[in-house]
N, C-alpha and C positions, 0 to 999 in steps of 0.2 A: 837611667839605672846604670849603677856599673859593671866593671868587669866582674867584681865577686861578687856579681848577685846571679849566676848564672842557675840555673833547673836543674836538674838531674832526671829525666821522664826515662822511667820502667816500664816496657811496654811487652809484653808476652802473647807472642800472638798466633794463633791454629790454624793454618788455610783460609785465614780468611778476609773475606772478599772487601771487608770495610776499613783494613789498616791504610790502604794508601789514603783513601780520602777522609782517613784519619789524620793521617801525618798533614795531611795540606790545609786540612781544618786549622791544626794545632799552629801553623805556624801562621798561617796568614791573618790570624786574628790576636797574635800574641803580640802586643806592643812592641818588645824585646826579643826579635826572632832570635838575635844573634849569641843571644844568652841563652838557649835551649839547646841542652845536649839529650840526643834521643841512646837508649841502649836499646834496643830491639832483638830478642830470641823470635827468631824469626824460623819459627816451626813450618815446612812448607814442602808440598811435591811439585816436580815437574809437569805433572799431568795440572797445575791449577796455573792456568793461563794469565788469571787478574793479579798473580802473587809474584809481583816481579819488582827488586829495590835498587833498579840498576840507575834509577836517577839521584840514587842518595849513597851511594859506594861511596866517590869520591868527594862528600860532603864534610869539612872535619867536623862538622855537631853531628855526627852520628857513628855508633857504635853497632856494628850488623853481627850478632852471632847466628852464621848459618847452622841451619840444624833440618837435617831430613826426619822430615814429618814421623818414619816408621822406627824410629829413634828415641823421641820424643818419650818421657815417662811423667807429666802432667805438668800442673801448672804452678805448681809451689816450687820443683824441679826446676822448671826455666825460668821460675822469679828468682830463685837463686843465684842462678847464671849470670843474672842481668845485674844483681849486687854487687857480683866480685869487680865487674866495670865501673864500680862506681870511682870518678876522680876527684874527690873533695870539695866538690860544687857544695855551694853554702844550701842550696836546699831541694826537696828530692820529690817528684810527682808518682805516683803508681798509679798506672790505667789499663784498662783492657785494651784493645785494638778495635774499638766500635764509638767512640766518641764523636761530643763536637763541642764546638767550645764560643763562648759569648769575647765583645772585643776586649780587646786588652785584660784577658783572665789572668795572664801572669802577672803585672802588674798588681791587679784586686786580691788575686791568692795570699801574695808576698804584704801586701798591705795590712790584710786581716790577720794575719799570724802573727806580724809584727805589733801591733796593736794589744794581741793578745800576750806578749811578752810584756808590754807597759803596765799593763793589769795584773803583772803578778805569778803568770804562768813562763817559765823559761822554755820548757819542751809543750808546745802546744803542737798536737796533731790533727790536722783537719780531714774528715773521712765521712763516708755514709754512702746508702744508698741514696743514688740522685737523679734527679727526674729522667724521662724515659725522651727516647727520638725514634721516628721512623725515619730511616732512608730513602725508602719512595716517596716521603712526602713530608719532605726536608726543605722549609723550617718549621711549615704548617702545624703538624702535629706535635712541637718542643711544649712539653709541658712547664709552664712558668711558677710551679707553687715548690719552694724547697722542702726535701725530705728528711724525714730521722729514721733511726730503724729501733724499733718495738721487739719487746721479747715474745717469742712466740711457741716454742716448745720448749723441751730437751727431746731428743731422737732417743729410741730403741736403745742406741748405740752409746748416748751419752754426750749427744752434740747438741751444744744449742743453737736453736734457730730462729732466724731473725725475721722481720714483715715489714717492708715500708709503711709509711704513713707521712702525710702531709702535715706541715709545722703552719697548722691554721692561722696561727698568728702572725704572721712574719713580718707583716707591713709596720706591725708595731717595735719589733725589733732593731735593734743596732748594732746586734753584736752575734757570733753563731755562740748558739748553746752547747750547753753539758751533751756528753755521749756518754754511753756503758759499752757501746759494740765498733767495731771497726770493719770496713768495707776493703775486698782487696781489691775493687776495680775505681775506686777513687780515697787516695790517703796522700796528702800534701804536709809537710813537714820540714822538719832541717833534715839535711844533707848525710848526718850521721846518722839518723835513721837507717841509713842503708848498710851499717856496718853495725850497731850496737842488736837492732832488732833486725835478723836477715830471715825470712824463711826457710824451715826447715824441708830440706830436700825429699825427706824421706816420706812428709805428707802429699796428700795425693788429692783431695779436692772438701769435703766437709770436713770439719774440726779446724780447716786454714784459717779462717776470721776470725772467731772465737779464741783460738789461741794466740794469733797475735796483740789479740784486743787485751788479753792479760799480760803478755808479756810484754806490750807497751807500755801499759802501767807501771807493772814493776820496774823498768827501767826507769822510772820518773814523769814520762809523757803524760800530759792532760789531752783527753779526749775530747773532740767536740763536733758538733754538723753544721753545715754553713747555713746560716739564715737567709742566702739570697742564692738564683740561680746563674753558674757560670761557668756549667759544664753539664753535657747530657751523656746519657748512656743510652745502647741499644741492646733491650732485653727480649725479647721474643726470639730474634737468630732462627726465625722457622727456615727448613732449608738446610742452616748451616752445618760443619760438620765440625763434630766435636773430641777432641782428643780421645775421649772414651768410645768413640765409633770403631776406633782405626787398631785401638791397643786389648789386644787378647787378652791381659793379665792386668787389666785396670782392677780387677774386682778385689784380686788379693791385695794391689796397691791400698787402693781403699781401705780394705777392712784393718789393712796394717794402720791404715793415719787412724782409725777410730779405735785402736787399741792404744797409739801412743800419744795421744787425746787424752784417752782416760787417765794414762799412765801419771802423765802432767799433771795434770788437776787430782789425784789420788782417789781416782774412782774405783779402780782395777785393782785388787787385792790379793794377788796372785803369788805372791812371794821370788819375783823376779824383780830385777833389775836394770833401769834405762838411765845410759851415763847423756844426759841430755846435750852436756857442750855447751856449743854456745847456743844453743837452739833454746836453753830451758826459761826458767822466771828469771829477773834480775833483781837486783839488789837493793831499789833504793825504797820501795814498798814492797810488803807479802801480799801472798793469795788471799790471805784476811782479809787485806785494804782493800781490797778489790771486792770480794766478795760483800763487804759492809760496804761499799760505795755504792756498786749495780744492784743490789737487794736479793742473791742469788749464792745457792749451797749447790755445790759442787758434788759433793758427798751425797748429800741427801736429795739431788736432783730436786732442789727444791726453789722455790721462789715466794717474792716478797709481796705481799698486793699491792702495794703503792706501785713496784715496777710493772704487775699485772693491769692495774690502770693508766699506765702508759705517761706516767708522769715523771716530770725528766730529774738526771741525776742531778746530785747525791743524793739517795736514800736517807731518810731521818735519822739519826746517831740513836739507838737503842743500845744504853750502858749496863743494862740489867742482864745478866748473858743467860738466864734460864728464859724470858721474855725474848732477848735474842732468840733461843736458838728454838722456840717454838712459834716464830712470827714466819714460819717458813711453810706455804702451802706446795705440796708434794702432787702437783697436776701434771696426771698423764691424758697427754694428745698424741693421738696415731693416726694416722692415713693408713685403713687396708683398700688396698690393689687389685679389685676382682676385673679380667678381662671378660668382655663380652661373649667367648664361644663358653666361658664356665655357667653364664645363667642367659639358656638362650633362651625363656618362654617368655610370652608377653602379658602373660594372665598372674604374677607375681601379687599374693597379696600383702606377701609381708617376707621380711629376712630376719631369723634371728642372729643377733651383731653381740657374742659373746667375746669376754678376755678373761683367762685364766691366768691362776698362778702355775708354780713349777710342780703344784702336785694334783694338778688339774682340777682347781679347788675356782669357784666362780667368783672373780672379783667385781667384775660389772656389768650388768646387758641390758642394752638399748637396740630395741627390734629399730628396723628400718618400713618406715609403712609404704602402700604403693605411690604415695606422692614423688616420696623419696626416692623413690625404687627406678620410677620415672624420671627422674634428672637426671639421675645418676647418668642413665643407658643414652644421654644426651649429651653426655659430655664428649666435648670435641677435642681430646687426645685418645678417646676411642679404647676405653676403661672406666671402670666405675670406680669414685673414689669415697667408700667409706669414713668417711670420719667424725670421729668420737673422743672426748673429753671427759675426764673424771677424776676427782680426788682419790690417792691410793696410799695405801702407807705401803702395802707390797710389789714386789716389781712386777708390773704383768710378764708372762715368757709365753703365751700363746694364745692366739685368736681364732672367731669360729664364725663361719657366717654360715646359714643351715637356711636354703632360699623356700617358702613355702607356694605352692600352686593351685591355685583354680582346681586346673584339671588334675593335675599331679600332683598333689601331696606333697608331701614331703620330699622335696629332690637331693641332689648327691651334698653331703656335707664338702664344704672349702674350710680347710685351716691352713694357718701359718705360724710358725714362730717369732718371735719375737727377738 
């Protein structure tokens, strides 16, 4: 391989404990070590004794942005960071700091992209959620079947969300498929990626994928998931500590990125103003194309049923636009959140699971029975997590769970907004 085939790896990374044997991962199995430049936001306290990069200071493939931990304002903020270092390397890796990776990945990354350039796509981008690793018990548990990510709600807030799922077929495959969504902890691409699509600073953690996934598009970029596995992720992080532990004022952060979320996509109708920059859609497809590609309204928080059965893009061309714009089913899925000291009796025969509109007017209710009631109070993050699906033309703004008892009757009503 040559000199200008060098990586560019974006690596954002919180206290934590698996970047180093991240980095050793990365390189000891990378055919082309010498070709890998790492940029590292290298978020970290002195009190974390594992979090130390004094063997790669003097390394010239690596770029160290020290940054004290209580500093730190998330992670689209330090993916930022890690853009501005970008040196013109012909093509650009994003990952978390919890990886591992199969032999010679660089090598098969830069293969498969390139391939996909022969076919037709100039800007292919290769992304997704991708199979899972445990570190105690590495390599044993590398799950071998490659993933896509499935649409899975819109959020409260106007975010959509995503669900892995295994790409059953893949032994038959040759090639990685169509995507609609994009993954920030594995996206592989050219090098200009890092300057044309950069993450927006001011986002703060959901609304991140979603919006770069459109504003990829719009830029030109083809999305797609690799058909084989040759990089794992570590998702569970029990333990770990996460930016939002440490930062008092994550929440306004947040609510700020799911308002300028909305803003993007023209959900928000508020009669203000956001000068997006460079941050916003690009020019070479609209939000249309995207939205006719992935089978999903923006607007009308709506979705497609071919995307609801998880069948991969592009969505069928419907030229008919009154058939368009009614081929859009408007399903609200919520998680409510009851903690355990809110329903502490054991004798539950039932909960009613209300959602109202804004004029406390009943949109849908689905009692929870005691089977239900019963797993719930078993879940091991030590919360019961309600949830419920239903077709609505109106927005729910309020929830009601009203728990009933054996011995007690009717106990304290739980609501929430929405």
């Amino acid at each position: 391989m040559s000199e200008n085939e060098k990586i560019f790896i974006q690596i954002a990374s919180y206290r934590d404990k698996q970047l180093i044997p991240t980095l050793k991962n990365c390189i000891e199995n990378a055919k082309y070590p010498e070709n890998l430049v790492f940029s590292i936001a290298w978020q970290h306290s002195k009190d974390d004794e594992w979090d130390n990069l004094d063997e790669y200071r003097c390394d010239p493939r690596f770029k160290i942005i020290d940054i004290d931990y209580k500093t730190s304002k998330g992670a689209c903020w330090s993916r930022n960071m890690l853009q501005q270092q970008y040196g013109g390397e012909k093509y650009t890796l994003q990952l978390d700091s919890h990886h591992r990776f199969a032999l010679n990945w660089d090598e098969e990354l830069i293969n498969e992209l390139k391939k996909l350039q022969d076919k037709g796509h100039p800007k292919p981008l290769i992304t997704g959620y991708i199979p899972s690793y445990e570190p105690d018990n590495d390599p044993a548990q590398r799950l071998d079947i490659p993933w896509k990510m499935n649409f899975d709600r819109f959020s409260p807030e106007g975010v959509v969300f995503f669900l892995p799922a295994s790409i059953d077929d893949f032994r038959e495959r040759t090639e990685p498929i169509h995507a609609r969504f994009y993954s920030a902890h594995f996206a592989f691409t050219l090098g200009q990626f890092a300057k044309e699509v950069q993450h927006d600073p001011e986002f703060y953690f959901h609304g991140e994928e979603i919006s770069i996934a459109v504003r990829a598009f719009t830029h030109g970029y083809d999305l797609f998931h690799l058909h084989r596995v040759l990089v794992w992720h570590y998702y569970t992080r029990k333990g770990s500590i996460k930016q939002w532990d440490d930062d008092p004022d994550w929440v306004r952060r947040n609510n700020y990125c799911h308002y300028k979320n909305r803003k993007l996509f023209g959900m928000e109708d508020d009669g203000k103003e956001i000068d997006f920059g460079i941050y916003g859609l690009g020019n070479v497809r609209t939000l249309e194309q995207y939205e006719r590609y992935a089978g999903i309204s923006f607007k009308k928080r709506g979705v497609q049923q071919y995307t609801l059965n998880h069948n991969l893009a592009p969505n069928p061309i419907i030229a008919d636009h009154n058939e368009y714009e009614n081929s859009f089913s408007l399903v609200f899925k919520h998680c409510i959140d009851v903690g355990y000291h809110q329903v502490p009796h054991d004798d539950y025969t039932f909960w009613a699971v209300v959602f109202e509109d804004e004029n406390e007017n009943e949109l849908y209710r689905q009692d929870a029975d005691a089977n239900e009631i019963k797993m719930m109070k078993n879940d091991p993050d030590g919360y019961c997590k309600v949830w419920r699906t239903f077709e609505t033309v109106d927005r729910p703004r309020k929830w009601i769970v009203w728990p009933h008892s054996e011995k007690n009757g009717w106990c304290d009503r739980i609501e929430g907004n929405i």
